[in-house]
C-alpha positions as a Markdown table, in Angstrom:
| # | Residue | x | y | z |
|---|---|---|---|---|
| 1 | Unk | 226.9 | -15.1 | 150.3 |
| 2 | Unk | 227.4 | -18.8 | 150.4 |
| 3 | Unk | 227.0 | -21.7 | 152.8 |
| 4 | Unk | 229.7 | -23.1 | 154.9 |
| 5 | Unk | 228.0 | -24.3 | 157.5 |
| 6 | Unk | 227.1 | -28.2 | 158.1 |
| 7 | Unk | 224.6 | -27.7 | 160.8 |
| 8 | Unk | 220.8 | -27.4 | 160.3 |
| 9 | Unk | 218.0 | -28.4 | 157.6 |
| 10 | Unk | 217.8 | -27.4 | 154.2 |
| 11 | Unk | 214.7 | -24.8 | 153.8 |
| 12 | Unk | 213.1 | -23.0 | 150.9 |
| 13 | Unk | 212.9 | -19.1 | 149.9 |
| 14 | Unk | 209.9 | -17.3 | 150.5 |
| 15 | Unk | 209.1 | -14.8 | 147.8 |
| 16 | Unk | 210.9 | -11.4 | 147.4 |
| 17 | Unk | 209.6 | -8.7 | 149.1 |
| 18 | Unk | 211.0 | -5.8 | 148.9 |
| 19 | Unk | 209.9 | -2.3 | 147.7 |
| 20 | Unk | 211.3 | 1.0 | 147.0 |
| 21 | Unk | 210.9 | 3.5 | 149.8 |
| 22 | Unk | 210.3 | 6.6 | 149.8 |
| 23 | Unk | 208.3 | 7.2 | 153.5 |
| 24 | Unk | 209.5 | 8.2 | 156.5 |
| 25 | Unk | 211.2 | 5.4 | 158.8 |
| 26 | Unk | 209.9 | 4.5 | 162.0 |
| 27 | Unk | 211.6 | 2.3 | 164.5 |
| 28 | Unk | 209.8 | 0.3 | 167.0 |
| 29 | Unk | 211.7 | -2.9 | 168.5 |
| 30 | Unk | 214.0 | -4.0 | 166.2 |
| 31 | Unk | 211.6 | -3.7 | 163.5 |
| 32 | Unk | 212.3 | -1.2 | 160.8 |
| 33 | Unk | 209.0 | -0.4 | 158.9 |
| 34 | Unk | 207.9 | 2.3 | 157.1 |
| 35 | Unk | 205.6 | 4.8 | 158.6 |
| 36 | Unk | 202.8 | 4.4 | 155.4 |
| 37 | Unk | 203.1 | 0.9 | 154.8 |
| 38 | Unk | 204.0 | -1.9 | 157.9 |
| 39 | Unk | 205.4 | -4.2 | 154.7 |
| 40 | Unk | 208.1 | -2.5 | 153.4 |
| 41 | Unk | 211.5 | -3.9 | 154.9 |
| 42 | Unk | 214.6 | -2.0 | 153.2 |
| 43 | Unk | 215.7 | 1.6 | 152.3 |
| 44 | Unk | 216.5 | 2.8 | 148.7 |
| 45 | Unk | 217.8 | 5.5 | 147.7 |
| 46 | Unk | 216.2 | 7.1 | 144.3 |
| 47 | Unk | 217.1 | 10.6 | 144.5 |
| 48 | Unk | 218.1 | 12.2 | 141.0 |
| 49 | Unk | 221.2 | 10.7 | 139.3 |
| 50 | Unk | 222.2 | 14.2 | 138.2 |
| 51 | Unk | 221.2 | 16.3 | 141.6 |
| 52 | Unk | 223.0 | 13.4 | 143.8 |
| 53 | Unk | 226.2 | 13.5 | 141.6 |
| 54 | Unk | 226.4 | 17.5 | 142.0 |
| 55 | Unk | 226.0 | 17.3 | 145.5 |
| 56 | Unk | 228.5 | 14.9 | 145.8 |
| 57 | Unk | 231.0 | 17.0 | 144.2 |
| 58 | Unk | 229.8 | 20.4 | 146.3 |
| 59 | Unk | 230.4 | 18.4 | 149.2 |
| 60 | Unk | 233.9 | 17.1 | 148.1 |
| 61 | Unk | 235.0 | 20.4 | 146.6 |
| 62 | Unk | 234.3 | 22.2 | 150.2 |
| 63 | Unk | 236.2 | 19.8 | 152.0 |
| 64 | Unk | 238.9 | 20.0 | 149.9 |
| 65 | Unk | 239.1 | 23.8 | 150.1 |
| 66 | Unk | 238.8 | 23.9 | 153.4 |
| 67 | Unk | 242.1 | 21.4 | 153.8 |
| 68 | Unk | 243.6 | 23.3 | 151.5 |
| 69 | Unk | 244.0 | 20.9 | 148.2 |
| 70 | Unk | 245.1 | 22.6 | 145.4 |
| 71 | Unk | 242.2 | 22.8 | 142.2 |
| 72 | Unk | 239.5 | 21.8 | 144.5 |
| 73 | Unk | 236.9 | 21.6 | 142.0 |
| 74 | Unk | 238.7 | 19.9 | 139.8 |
| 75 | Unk | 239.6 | 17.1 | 142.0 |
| 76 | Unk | 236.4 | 16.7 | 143.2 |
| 77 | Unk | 234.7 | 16.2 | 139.4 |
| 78 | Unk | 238.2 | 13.2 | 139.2 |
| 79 | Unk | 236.8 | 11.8 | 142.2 |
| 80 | Unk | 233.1 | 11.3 | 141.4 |
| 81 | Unk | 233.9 | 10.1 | 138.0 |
| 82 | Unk | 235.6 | 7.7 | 139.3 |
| 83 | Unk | 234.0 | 6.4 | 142.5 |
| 84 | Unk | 230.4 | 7.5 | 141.4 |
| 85 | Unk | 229.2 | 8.5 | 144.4 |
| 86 | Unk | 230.3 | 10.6 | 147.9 |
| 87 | Unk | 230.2 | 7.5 | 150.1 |
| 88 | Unk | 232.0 | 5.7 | 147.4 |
| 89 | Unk | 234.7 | 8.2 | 147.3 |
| 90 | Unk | 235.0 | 7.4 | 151.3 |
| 91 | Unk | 234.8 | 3.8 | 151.4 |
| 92 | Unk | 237.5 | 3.5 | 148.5 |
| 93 | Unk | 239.9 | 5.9 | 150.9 |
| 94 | Unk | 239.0 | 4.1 | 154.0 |
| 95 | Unk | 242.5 | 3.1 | 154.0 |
| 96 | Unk | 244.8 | 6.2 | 154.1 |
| 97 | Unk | 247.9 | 7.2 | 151.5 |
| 98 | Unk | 250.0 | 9.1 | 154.0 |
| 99 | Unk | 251.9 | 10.3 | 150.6 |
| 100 | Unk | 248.8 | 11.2 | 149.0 |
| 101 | Unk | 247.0 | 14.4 | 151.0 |
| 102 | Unk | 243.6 | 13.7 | 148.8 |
| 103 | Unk | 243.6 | 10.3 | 150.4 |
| 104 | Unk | 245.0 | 10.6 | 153.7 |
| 105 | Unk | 242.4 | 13.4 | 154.0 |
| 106 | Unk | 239.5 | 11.1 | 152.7 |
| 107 | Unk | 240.7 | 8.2 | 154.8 |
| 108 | Unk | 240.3 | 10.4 | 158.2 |
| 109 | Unk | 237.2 | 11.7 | 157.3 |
| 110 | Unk | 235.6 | 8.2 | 156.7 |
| 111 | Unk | 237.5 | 7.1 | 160.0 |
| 112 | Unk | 235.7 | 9.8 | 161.9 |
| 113 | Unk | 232.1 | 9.3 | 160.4 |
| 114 | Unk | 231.9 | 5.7 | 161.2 |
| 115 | Unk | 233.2 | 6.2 | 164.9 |
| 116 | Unk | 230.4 | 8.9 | 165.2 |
| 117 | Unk | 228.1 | 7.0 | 164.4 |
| 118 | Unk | 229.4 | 3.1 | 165.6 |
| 119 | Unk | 227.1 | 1.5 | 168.0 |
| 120 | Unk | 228.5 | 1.2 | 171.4 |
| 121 | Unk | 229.1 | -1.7 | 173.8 |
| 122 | Unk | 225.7 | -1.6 | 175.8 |
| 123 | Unk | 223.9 | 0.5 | 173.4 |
| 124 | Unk | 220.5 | -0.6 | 172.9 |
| 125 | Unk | 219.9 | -2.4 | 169.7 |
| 126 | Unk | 216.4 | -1.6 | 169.8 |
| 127 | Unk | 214.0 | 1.6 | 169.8 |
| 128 | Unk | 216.1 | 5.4 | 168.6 |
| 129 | Unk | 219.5 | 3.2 | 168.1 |
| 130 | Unk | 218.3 | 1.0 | 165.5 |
| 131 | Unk | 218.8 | 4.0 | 163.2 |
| 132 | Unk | 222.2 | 4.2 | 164.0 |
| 133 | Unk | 222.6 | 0.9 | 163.4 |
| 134 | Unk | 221.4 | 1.0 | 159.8 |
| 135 | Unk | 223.4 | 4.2 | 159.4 |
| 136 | Unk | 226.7 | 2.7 | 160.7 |
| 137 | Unk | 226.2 | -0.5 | 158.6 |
| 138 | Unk | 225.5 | 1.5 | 155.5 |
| 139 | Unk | 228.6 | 3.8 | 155.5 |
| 140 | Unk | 230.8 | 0.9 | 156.4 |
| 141 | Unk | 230.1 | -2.0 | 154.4 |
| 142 | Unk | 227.6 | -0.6 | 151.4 |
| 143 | Unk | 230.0 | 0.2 | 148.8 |
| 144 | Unk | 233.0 | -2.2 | 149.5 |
| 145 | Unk | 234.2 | -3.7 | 146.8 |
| 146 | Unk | 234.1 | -7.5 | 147.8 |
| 147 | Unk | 231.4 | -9.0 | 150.3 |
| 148 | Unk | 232.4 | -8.7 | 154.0 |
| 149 | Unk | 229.6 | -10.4 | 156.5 |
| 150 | Unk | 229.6 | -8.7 | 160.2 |
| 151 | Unk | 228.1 | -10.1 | 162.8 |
| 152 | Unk | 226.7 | -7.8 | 166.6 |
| 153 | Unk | 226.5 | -10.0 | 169.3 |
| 154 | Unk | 224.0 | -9.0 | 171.7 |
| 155 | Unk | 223.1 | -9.8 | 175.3 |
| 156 | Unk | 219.6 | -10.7 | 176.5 |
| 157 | Unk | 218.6 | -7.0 | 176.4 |
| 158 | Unk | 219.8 | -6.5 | 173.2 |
| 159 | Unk | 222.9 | -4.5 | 174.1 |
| 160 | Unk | 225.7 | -4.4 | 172.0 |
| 161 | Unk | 228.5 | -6.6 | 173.5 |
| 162 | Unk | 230.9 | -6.9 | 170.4 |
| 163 | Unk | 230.7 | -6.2 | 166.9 |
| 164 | Unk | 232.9 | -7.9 | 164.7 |
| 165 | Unk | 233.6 | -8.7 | 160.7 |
| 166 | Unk | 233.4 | -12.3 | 160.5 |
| 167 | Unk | 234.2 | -13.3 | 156.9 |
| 168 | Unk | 235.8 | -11.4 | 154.0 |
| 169 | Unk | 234.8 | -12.7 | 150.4 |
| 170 | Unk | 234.9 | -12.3 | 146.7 |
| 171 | Unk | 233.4 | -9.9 | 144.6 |
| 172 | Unk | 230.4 | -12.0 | 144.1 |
| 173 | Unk | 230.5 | -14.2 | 147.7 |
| 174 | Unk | 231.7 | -14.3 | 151.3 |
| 175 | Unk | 231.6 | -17.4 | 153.0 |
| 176 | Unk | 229.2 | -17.9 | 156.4 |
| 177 | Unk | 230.0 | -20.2 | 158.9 |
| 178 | Unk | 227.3 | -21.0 | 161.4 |
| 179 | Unk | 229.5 | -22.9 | 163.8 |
| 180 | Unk | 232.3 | -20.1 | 163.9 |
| 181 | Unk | 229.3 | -17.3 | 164.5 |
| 182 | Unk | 227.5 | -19.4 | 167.2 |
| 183 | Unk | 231.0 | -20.7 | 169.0 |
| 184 | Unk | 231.9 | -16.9 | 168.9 |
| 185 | Unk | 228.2 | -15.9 | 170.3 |
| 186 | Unk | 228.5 | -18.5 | 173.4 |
| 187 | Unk | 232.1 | -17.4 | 174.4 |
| 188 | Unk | 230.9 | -13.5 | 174.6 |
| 189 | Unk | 227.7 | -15.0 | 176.2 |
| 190 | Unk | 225.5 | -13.2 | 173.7 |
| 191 | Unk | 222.0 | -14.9 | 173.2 |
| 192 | Unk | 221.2 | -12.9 | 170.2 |
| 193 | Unk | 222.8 | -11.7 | 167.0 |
| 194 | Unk | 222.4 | -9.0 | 164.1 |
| 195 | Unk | 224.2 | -10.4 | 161.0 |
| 196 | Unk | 225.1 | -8.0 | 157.9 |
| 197 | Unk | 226.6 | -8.3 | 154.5 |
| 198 | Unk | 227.1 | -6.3 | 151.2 |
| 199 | Unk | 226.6 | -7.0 | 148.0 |
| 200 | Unk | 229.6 | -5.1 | 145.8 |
| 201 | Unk | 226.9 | -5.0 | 143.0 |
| 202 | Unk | 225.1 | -2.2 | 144.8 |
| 203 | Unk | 221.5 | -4.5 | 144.6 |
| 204 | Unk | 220.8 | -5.5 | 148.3 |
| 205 | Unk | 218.1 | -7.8 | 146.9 |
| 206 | Unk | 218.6 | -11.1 | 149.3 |
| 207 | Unk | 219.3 | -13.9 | 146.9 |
| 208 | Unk | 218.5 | -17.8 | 147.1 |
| 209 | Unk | 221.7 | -18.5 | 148.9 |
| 210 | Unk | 221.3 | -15.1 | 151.8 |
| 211 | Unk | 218.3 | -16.9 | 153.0 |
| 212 | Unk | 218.8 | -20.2 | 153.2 |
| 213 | Unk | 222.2 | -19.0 | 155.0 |
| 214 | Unk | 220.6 | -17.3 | 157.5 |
| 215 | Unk | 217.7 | -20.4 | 157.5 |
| 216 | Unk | 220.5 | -22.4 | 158.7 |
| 217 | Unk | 222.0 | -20.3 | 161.5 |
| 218 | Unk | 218.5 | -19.9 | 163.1 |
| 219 | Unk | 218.2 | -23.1 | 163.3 |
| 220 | Unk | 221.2 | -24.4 | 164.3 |
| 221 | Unk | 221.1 | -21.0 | 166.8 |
| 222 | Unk | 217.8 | -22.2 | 168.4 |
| 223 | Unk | 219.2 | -25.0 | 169.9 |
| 224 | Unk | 221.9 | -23.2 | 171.5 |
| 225 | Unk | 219.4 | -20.5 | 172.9 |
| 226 | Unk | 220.7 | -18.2 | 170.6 |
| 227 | Unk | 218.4 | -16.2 | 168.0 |
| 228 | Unk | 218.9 | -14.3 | 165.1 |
| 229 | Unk | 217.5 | -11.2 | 165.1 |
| 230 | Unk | 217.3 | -10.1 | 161.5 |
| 231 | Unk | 220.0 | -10.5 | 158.8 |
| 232 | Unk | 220.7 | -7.2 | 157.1 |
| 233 | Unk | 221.5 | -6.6 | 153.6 |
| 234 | Unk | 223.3 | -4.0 | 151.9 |
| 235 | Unk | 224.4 | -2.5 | 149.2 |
| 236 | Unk | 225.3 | 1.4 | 147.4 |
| 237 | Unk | 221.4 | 1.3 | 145.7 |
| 238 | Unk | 220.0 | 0.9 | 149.6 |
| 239 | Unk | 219.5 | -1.7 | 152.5 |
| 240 | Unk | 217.0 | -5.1 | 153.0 |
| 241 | Unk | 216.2 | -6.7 | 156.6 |
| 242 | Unk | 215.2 | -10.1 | 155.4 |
| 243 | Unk | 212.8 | -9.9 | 158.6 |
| 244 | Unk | 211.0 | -7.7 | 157.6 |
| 245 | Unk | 210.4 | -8.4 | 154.3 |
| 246 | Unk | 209.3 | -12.1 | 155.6 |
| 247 | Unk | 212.2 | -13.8 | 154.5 |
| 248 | Unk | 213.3 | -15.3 | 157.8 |
């Protein structure tokens, strides 16, 4: 993600400070921690190359079945090859082939999993819905193939009031613009936002540029009233808060 904002201070990075996880999650506020270890501020997922992939394609093949799609198993082995994963298969049918059952199939599937899980207007932010906030974010935005940052405005109790994508990018950048995000925050008359990007590459490792970003918009945020809550990073290997991991 890159700069294109001309408000605020330059400000340095603060060491990386992310681990892999592999305890339970705990919620409390908007802090995400793990329940073992208070430091660790990001998910990632390390289960078996080899089990995931033939769960993927048991998953895939029963769907398929079940609607119907000729060679099921079959289909299912094309469509792991050449996504590499199940969410992957989803997010690259998120828009539907009408002319192409497979896909329009996919497409309604991945429609209907991110409304089950998309948070609400007046949903609590913090507390049990912080997990569905990470969950949403994930499924939506992990494996896209260029870099899409998101923004959830929030009111003073940190309810949802809007939830929008902000900037589309690259394969390697999406643009941030601290004036648009703040203009856009005072006319829903939130006084708090969640920002959210991806990174195509799959590492959700903040780089250089994510945190003096995000740097930036706090400041030029605080003198608005309006804060940012935590800047969420993600990609298909897992997910970083740069809050908790002491970035911001």
């Amino acid at each position: 993600m890159r700069d294109a904002s001309d408000t605020g201070a330059d400000t340095s990075s603060d060491p990386a400070h992310s681990r892999a996880i592999t305890a339970r999650l705990r919620y409390s506020d908007w802090n995400m921690v793990a329940a073992d270890d208070p430091d660790i501020g990001g998910g990632y997922l390390a289960p078996s190359p080899a089990c995931e992939a033939l769960r993927d394609r048991q998953i895939l093949e029963q769907l398929l079945s079940a609607a119907q799609i000729a060679d099921p198993s079959r289909r299912a082995d094309e469509l792991v090859h050449q996504y590499g994963s199940l969410s992957a298969v989803l997010a690259g049918n998120r828009e539907a082939d009408r002319d192409d059952p497979v896909s329009f199939l996919l497409a309604a599937v991945y429609q209907t999993l991110l409304e089950a899980i998309r948070p609400k207007p007046c949903d609590r932010i913090c507390l049990s819905s912080a997990r569905n906030v990470i969950e949403y974010l994930f499924l939506g935005m992990a494996n896209l193939p260029v870099e899409e940052v998101r923004v959830l405005f929030l009111n003073s109790r940190n309810k949802l009031i809007k939830d929008e994508a902000v900037a589309r990018g690259s394969i390697s950048e999406a643009p941030i613009y601290s004036r648009e995000i703040l203009r856009r925050a005072l006319e829903l008359g939130s006084t708090a936002v969640i920002l959210a990007h991806n990174h195509p590459s799959g590492d959700p490792e903040p780089s250089d540029s994510d945190i003096h970003c995000t740097k930036r918009l706090m400041m030029a945020g605080h003198e608005l009233g309006i804060s940012v809550h935590d800047h969420i990073i993600l990609g298909s290997a897992g997910w970083v808060s740069m809050k908790n991991c002491h970035h911001i």
